[in-house]
ZASE-375233 format. One line per field, with one value per residue (C-alpha): residue number from 0; x, y, z. Coordinates in pm, whole numbers. Example, Ala and Ser with C-alpha at 12.3 -4.5 7.8 and 13.67 -1.06 7.14 Angstrom:
// residues 2
i <- 0 | 1 .
px <- 1230 | 1367 .
py <- -450 | -106 .
pz <- 780 | 714 .
// end
This chain:
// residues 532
i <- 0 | 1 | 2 | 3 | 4 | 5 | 6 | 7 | 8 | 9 | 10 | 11 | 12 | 13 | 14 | 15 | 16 | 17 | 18 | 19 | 20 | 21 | 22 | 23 | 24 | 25 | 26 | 27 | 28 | 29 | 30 | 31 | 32 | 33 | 34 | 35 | 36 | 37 | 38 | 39 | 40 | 41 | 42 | 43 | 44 | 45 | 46 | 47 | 48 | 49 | 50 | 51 | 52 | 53 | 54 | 55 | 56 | 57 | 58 | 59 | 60 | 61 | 62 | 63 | 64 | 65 | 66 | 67 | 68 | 69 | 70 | 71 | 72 | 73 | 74 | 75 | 76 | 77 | 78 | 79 | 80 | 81 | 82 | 83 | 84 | 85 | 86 | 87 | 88 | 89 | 90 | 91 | 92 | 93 | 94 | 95 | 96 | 97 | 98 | 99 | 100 | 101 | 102 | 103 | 104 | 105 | 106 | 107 | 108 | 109 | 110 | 111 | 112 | 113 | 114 | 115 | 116 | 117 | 118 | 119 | 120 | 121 | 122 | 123 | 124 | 125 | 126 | 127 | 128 | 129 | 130 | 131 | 132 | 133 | 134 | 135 | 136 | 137 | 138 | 139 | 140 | 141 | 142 | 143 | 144 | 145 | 146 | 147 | 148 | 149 | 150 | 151 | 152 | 153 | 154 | 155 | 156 | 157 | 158 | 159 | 160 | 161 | 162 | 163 | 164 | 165 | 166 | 167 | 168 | 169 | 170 | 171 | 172 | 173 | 174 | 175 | 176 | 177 | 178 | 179 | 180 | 181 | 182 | 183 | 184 | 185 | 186 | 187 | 188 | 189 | 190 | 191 | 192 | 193 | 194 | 195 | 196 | 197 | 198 | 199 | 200 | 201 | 202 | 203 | 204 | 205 | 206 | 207 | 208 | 209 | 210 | 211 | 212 | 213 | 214 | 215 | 216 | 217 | 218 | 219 | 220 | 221 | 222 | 223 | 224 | 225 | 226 | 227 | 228 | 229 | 230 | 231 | 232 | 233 | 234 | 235 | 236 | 237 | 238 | 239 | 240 | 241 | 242 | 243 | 244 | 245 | 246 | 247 | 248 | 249 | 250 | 251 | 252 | 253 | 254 | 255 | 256 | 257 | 258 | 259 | 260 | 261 | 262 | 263 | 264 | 265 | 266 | 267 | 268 | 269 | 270 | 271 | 272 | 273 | 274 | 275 | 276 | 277 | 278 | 279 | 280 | 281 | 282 | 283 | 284 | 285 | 286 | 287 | 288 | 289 | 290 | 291 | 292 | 293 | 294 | 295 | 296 | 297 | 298 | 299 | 300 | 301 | 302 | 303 | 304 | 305 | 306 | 307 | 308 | 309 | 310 | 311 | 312 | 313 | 314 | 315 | 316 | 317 | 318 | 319 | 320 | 321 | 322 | 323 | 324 | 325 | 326 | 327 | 328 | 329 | 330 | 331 | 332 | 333 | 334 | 335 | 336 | 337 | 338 | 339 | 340 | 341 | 342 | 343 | 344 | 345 | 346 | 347 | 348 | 349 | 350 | 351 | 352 | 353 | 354 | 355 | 356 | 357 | 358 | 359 | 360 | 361 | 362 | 363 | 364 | 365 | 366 | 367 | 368 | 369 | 370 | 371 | 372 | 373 | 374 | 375 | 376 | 377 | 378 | 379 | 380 | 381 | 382 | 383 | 384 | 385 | 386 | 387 | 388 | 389 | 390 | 391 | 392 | 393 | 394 | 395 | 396 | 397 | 398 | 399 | 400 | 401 | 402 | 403 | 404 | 405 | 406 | 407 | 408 | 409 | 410 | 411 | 412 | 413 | 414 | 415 | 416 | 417 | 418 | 419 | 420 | 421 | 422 | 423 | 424 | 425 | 426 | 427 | 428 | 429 | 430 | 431 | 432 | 433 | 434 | 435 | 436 | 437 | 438 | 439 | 440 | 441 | 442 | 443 | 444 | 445 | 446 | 447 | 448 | 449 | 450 | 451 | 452 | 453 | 454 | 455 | 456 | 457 | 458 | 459 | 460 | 461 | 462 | 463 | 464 | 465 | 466 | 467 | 468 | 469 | 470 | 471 | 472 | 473 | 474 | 475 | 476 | 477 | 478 | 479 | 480 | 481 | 482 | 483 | 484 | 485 | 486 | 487 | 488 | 489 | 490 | 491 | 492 | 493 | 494 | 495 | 496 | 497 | 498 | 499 | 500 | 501 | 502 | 503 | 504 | 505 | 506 | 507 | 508 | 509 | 510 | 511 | 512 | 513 | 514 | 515 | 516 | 517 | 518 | 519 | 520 | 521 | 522 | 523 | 524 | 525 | 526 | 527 | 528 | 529 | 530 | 531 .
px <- -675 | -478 | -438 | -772 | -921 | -653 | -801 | -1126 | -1018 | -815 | -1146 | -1374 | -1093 | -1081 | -1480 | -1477 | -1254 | -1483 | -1776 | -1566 | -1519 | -1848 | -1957 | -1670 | -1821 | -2177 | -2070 | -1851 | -2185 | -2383 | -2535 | -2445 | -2606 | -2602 | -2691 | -2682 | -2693 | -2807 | -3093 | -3086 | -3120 | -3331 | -3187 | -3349 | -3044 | -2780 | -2498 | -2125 | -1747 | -1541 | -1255 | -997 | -999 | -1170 | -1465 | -1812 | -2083 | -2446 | -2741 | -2739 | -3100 | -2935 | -2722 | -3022 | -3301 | -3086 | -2798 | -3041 | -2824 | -2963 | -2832 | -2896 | -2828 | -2739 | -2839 | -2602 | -2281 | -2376 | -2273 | -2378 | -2384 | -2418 | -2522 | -2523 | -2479 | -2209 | -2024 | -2071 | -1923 | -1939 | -1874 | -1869 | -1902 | -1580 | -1375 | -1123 | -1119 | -1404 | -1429 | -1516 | -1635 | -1482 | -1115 | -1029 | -975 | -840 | -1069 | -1047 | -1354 | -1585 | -1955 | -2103 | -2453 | -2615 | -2962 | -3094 | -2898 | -2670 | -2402 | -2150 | -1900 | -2006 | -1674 | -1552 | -1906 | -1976 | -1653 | -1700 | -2028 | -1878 | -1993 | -1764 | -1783 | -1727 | -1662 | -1751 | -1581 | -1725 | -2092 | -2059 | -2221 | -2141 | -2197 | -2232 | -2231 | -2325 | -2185 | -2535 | -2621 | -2762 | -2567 | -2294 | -2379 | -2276 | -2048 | -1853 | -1640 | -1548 | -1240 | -1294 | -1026 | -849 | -812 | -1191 | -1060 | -1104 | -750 | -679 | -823 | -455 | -274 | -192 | -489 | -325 | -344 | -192 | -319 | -90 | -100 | 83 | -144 | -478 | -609 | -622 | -739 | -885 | -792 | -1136 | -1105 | -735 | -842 | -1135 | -1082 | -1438 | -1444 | -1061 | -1190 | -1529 | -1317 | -1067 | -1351 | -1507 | -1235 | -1199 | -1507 | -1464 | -1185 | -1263 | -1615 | -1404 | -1175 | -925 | -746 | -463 | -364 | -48 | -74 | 174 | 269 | 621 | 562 | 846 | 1026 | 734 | 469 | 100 | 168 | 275 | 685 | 945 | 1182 | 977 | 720 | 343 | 242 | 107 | -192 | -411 | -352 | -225 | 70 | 377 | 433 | 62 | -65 | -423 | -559 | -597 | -331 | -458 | -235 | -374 | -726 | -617 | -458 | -769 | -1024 | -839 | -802 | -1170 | -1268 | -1013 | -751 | -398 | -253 | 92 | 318 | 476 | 779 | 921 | 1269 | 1535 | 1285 | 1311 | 1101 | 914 | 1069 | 1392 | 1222 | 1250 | 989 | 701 | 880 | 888 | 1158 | 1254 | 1259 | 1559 | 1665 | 1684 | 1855 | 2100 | 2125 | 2445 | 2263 | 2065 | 2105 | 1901 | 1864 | 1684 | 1516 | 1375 | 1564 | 1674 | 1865 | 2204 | 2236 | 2619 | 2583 | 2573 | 2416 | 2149 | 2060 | 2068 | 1804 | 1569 | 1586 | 1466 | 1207 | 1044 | 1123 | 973 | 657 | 725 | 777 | 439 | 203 | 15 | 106 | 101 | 439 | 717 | 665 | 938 | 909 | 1166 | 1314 | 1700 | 1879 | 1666 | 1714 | 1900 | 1952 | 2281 | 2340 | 2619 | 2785 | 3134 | 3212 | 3045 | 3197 | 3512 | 3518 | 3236 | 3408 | 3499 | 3497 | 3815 | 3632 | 3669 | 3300 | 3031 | 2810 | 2901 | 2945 | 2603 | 2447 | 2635 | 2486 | 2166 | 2236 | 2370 | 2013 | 1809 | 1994 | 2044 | 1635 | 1549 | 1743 | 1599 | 1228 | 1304 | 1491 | 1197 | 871 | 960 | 604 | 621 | 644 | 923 | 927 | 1000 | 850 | 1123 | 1109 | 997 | 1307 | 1580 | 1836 | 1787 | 1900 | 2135 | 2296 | 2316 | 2271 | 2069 | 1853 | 1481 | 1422 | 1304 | 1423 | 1347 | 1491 | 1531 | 1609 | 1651 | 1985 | 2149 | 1949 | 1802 | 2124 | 1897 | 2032 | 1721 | 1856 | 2108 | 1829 | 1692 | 1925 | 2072 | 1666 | 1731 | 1352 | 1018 | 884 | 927 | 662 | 801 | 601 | 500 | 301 | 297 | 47 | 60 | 173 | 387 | 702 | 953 | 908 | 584 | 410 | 495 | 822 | 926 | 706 | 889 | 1212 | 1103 | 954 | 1247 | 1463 | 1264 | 1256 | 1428 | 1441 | 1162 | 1113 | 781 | 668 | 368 | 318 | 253 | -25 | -98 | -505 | -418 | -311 | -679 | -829 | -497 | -371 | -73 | -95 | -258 | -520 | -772 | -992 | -1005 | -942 | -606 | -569 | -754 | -515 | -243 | -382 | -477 | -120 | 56 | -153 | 69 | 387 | 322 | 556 | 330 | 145 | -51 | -89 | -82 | -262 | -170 | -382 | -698 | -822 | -767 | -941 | -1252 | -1359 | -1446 | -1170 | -1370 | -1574 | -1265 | -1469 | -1720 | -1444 | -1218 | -1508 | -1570 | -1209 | -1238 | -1541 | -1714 .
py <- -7076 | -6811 | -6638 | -6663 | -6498 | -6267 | -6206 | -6195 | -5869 | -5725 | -5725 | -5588 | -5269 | -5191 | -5193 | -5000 | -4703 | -4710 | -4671 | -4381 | -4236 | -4239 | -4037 | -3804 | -3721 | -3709 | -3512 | -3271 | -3275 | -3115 | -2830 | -2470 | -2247 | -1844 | -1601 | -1253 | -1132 | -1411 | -1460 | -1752 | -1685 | -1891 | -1957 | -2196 | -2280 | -2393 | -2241 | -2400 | -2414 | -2422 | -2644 | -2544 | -2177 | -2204 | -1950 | -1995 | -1893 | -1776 | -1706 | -1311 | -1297 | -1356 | -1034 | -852 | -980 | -1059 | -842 | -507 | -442 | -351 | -514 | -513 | -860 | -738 | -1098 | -907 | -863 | -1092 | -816 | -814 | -437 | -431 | -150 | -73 | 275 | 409 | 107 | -13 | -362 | -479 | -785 | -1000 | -1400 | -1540 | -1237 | -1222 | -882 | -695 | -286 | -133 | 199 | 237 | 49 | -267 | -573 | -942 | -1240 | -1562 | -1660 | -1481 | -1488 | -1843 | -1942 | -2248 | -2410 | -2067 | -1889 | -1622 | -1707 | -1470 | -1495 | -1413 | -1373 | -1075 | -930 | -896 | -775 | -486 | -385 | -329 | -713 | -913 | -1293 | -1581 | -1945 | -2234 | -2525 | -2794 | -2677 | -2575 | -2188 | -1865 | -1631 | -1205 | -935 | -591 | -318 | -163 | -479 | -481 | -724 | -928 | -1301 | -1536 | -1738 | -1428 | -1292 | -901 | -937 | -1168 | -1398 | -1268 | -1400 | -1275 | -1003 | -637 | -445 | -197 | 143 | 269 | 137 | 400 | 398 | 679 | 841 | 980 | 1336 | 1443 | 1852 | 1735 | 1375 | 1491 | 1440 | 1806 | 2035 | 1951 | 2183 | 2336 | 2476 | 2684 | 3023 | 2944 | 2903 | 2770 | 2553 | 2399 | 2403 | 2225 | 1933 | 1897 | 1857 | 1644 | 1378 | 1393 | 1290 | 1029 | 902 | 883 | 712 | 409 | 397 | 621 | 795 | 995 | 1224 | 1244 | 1599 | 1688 | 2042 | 2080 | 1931 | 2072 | 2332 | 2516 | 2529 | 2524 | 2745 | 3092 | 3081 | 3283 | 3068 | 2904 | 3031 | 2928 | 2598 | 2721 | 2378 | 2675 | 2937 | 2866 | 3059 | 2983 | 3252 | 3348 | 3429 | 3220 | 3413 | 3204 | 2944 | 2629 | 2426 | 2594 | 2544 | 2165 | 2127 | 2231 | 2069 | 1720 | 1752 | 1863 | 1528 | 1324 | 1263 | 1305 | 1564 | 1421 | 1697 | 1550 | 1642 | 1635 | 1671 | 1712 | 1764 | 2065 | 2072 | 1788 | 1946 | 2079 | 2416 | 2714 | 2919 | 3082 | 2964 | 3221 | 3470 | 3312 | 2948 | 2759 | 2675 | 3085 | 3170 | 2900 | 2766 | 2590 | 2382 | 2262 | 1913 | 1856 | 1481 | 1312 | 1664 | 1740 | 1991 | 1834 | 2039 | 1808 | 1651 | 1677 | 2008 | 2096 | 2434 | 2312 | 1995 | 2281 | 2517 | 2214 | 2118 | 2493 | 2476 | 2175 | 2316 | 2629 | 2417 | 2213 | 2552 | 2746 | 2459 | 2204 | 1895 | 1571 | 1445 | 1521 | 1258 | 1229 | 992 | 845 | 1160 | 1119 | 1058 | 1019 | 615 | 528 | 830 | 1029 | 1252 | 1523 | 1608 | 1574 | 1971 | 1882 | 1508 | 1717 | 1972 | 1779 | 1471 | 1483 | 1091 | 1074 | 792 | 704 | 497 | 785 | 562 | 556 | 981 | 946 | 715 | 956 | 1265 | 1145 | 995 | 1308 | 1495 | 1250 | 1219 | 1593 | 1647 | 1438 | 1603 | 1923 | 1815 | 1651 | 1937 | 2142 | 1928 | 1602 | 1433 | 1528 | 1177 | 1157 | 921 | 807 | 618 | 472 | 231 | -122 | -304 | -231 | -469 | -749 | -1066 | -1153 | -859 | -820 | -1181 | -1011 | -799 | -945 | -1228 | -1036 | -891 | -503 | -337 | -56 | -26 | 207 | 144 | 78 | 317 | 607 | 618 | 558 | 347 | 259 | -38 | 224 | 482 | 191 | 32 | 332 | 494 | 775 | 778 | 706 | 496 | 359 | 279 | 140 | 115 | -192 | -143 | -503 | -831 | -1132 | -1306 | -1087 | -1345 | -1017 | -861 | -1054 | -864 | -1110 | -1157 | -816 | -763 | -1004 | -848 | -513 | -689 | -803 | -519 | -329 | -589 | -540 | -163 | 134 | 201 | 148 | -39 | 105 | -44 | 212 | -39 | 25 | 119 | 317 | -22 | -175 | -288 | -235 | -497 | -580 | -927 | -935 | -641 | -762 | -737 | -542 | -848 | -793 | -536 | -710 | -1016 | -751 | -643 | -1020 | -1105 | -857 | -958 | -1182 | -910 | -730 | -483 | -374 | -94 | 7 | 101 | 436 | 413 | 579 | 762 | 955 | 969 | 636 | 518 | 773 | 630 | 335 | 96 | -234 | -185 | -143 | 82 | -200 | -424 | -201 | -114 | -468 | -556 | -197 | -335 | -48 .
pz <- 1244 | 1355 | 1011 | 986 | 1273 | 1193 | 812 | 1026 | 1252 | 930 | 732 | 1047 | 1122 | 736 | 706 | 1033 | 856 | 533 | 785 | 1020 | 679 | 570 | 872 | 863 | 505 | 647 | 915 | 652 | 410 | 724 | 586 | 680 | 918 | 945 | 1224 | 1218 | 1556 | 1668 | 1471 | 1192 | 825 | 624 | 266 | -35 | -148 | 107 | 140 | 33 | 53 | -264 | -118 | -328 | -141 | 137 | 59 | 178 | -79 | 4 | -235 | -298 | -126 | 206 | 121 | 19 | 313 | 550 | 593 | 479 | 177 | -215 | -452 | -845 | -1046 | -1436 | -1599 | -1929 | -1793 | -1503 | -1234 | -930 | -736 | -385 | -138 | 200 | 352 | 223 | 87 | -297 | -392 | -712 | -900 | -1204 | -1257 | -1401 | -1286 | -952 | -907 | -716 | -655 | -346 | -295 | -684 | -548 | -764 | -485 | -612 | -486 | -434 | -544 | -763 | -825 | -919 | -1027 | -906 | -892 | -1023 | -780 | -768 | -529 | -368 | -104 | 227 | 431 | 152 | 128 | 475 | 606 | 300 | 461 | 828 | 960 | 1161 | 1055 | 1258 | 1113 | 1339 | 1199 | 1436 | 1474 | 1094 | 1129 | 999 | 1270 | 1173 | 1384 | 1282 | 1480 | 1602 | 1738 | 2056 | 2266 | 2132 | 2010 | 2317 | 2055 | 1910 | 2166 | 2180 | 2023 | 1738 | 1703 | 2000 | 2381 | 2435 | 2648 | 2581 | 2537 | 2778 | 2735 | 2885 | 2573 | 2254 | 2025 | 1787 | 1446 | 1231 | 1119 | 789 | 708 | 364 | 247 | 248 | 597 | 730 | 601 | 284 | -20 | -48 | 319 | 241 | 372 | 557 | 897 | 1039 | 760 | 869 | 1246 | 1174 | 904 | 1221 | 1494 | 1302 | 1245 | 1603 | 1714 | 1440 | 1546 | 1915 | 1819 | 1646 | 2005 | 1974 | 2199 | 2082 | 1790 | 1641 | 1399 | 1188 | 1300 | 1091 | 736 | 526 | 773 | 824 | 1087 | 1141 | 1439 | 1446 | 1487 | 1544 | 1306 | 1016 | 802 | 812 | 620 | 254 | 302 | 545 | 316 | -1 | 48 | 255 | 519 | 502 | 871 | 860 | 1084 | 1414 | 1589 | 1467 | 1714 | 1992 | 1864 | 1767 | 2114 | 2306 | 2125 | 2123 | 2559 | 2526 | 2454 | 2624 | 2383 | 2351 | 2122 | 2010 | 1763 | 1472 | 1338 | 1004 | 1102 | 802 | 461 | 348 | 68 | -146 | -406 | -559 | -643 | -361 | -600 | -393 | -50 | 231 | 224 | 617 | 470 | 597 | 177 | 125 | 517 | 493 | 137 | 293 | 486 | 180 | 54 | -324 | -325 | -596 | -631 | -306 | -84 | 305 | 597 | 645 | 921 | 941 | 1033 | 1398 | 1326 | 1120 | 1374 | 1649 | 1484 | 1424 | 1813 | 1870 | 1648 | 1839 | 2111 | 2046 | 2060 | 2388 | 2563 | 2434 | 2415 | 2606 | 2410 | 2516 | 2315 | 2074 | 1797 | 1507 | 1187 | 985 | 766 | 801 | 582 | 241 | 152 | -113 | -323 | -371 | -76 | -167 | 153 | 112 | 288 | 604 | 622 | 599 | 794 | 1139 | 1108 | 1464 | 1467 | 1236 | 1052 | 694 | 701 | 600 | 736 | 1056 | 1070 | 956 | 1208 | 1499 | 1323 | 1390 | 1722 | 1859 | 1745 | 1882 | 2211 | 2217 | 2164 | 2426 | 2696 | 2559 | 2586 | 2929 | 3112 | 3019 | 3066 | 3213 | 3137 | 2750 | 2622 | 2320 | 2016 | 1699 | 1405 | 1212 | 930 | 966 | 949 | 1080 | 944 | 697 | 874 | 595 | 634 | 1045 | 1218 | 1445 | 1271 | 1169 | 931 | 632 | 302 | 301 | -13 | 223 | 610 | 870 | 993 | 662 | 381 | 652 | 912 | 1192 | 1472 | 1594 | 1862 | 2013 | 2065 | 2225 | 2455 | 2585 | 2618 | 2466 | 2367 | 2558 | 2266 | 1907 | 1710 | 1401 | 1049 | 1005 | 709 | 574 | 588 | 770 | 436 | 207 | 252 | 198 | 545 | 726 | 965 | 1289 | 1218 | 1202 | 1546 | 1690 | 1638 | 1780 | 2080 | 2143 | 2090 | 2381 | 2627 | 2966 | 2858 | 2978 | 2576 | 2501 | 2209 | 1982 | 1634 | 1316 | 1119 | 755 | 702 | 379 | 209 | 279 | -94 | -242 | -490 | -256 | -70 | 257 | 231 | 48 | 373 | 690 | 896 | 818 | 1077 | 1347 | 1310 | 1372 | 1675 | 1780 | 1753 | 1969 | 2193 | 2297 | 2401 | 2709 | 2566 | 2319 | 2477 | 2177 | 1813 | 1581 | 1241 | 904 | 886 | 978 | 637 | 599 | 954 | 878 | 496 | 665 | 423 | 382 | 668 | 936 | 1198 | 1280 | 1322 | 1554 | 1793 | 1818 | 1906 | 2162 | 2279 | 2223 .
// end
């Protein structure tokens, strides 16, 4: 009796999981629902999830009607060519690889035909065309926002993905403006000043639209200036020639114009390059390579000033400082040109005769070369104007965990402390510098050196000191073949996650050019985690 009754319950909880199951897959077979901004789109065929990658697929007609884009269907080559504004996305049945705006991007799932349909997938689409997308697993809807929508859908918080909180308007929101990588000015505007004033005034209003709020222009490129100076020639990118007075101060015009709209202007520093090459034809007869060809280091054919040399680290702390004494600026900001990383550097005369550790590890003479001018800088800049912040951008990693125990958990073929000299933790602990904002230009999934885990490290390395942490993110990568940036998301899951270190106090992006294309629809998405 008793094995029976217990056969009896055996039989009643086993038909009880094939019916729990059957409504899991009911539940699971619940079809899917999408709003954009607020507002549900009807589709004839419902849309799906190919389980094998997680991608949602929509009939192209809710593309076309529904999101306001054109798009073209080639029956042919089966191509499908999407646009909207500016954007242009194509892509081809049977193929994983999509372009954008003319950029080859790998997919996960390409385009499928069903029931008549052409089927594409929304999440990639979307985010391509400036729409933030929001997946709700349990209600099973597909939420988009566009970024002129008129008030935010109750379900998608301002910061997608994020504690629903808007970051603080007092943390860095900085970029990057390169004289030397295309941002400013463009090549058609050499020698025409209103034409390099209107490209600069431009990006900034720009760049402040999308939320940010400070600049970080490079003002000393390759021992030159964009300023007129008393010891280095004019930058040849205004003029075409190196030496060449433009005709106006474009730091002064640069400096004013950023205040004028309420940002910070932040002067960046190229310290030790030279030259990006190993040629000194057509440099400037007061060049550093033809003054003090003694100074000169040709590594891997491009010319550097050597660090060894007291001298030469003394005459680049004037040069900045030339600039902290006749201009308004907001900071001294410094990137990570040591010591060039792993290339010969021949400087066996001034290991020689500044040795003044009595050390046999070039290394370590290096590492103090570079400690003494960064130490010796920051006293400079702070005797003069004590609210100029100072900082420096180094490299990413700083030590390989295999290497250093307590360096980050990656595998960097290069780092700062071992391939650039630059000992980023003692600039650190003894606060030496206001901020670091390392380069963190990698994804939440490339295994070698993943984005969180090298954050954590650096959050880490600043706590319990007044350093401030900013982190240098990566837009120029967006659409590139390298893992992680197939879509602009990446960037807001960045920002999402160091959310959760209060001694993050903002980010700097590389760079303005990169910020004002729009890279797979990355403005929509920052003002929406800005709030704005």
């Amino acid at each position: 009796m008793k094995f029976r009754n217990g056969l009896i319950l055996l039989l009643i909880f086993v038909l009880g999981l094939q019916t729990a199951g059957l409504s899991a897959q009911a539940a699971s077979q619940k079809e899917i629902d999408i709003y954009l901004d607020g507002q549900r789109l009807e589709s004839d065929v419902s849309p799906y999830i190919l389980p094998k990658v997680n991608v949602t697929m929509v009939p192209l007609r809710v593309i076309s009607e529904g999101l306001g884009a054109s798009v073209l269907w080639s029956q042919a080559s089966r191509t499908v060519t999407i646009k909207k504004s500016e954007s242009v996305i194509t892509m081809t049945s049977g193929r994983q690889q999509a372009t954008v705006d003319g950029i080859a991007v790998d997919l996960d799932a390409s385009v499928e035909l069903k029931k008549g349909r052409v089927m594409v997938p929304i999440r990639f689409v979307s985010e391509n065309l400036g729409i933030t997308v929001n997946w709700n697993q349990a209600e099973q809807t597909i939420r988009l926002t566009t970024s002129d929508a008129p008030t935010p859908d109750p379900a998608t918080p301002a910061n997608p993905g994020g504690t629903g909180s808007t970051p603080s308007t007092d943390d860095m929101r900085g970029a990057w403006i390169s004289t030397v990588n295309g941002d400013w000015p463009s090549s058609s505007a050499k020698g025409n000043v209103e034409k390099q004033k209107l490209e600069y005034t431009q990006q900034l209003d720009t760049l402040k639209s999308m939320g940010i709020n400070a600049v970080f222009v490079q003002v000393r490129a390759n021992a030159d200036a964009i300023y007129p100076s008393g010891l280095v020639p004019w930058n040849s990118v205004l003029t075409g020639t190196q030496g060449k007075d433009p005709g106006y101060d474009p730091l002064a015009f640069m400096i004013e114009e950023a205040h004028k709209r309420g940002l910070e202007f932040h002067a960046w520093f190229n310290p030790f390059r030279a030259t990006n090459s190993a040629s000194t034809t057509g440099l400037a007869a007061n060049h550093v390579s033809k003054l003090h060809p003694d100074w000169i280091v040709n590594a891997s054919g491009k010319l550097y000033i050597n660090p060894g040399i007291p001298e030469a680290r003394q005459h680049i702390i004037d040069t900045i400082m030339e600039v902290v004494n006749q201009y308004d600026i907001d900071g001294v900001h410094l990137d990570d040109y040591f010591y060039p990383s792993n290339v010969t550097f021949k400087d066996d005369a001034a290991f020689k005769a500044y040795n003044t550790l009595n050390t046999k590890d070039r290394a370590e003479w290096r590492r103090d070369n570079i400690n003494q001018f960064v130490k010796q800088l920051g006293e400079s800049i702070h005797q003069v104007k004590a609210g100029v912040e100072y900082g420096i951008s180094p490299f990413g990693v700083w030590r390989n965990k295999a290497v250093d125990i307590t360096g980050s958990d990656t595998k960097a073929g290069v780092t700062a402390y071992d391939s650039m000299n630059a000992d980023v933790r003692t600039w650190i602990k003894q606060e030496w510098i206001d901020y670091v904002a390392p380069q963190v230009y990698w994804s939440m999934t490339l295994s070698a050196a993943r984005y969180d885990k090298v954050v954590d490290w650096w959050a880490n390395e600043v706590a319990n000191t007044d350093v401030k942490l900013y982190i240098g993110h990566s837009p120029y990568k967006l659409g590139t073949p390298e893992i992680g940036w197939q879509t602009s998301q990446e960037i807001i899951d960045q920002l999402v996650y160091n959310e959760k270190y209060d001694t993050i106090k903002g980010d700097i992006y590389f760079s303005s050019q990169y910020l004002t294309k729009n890279p797979l629809g990355l403005i929509a998405k920052l003002k929406a985690y800005y709030g704005l």
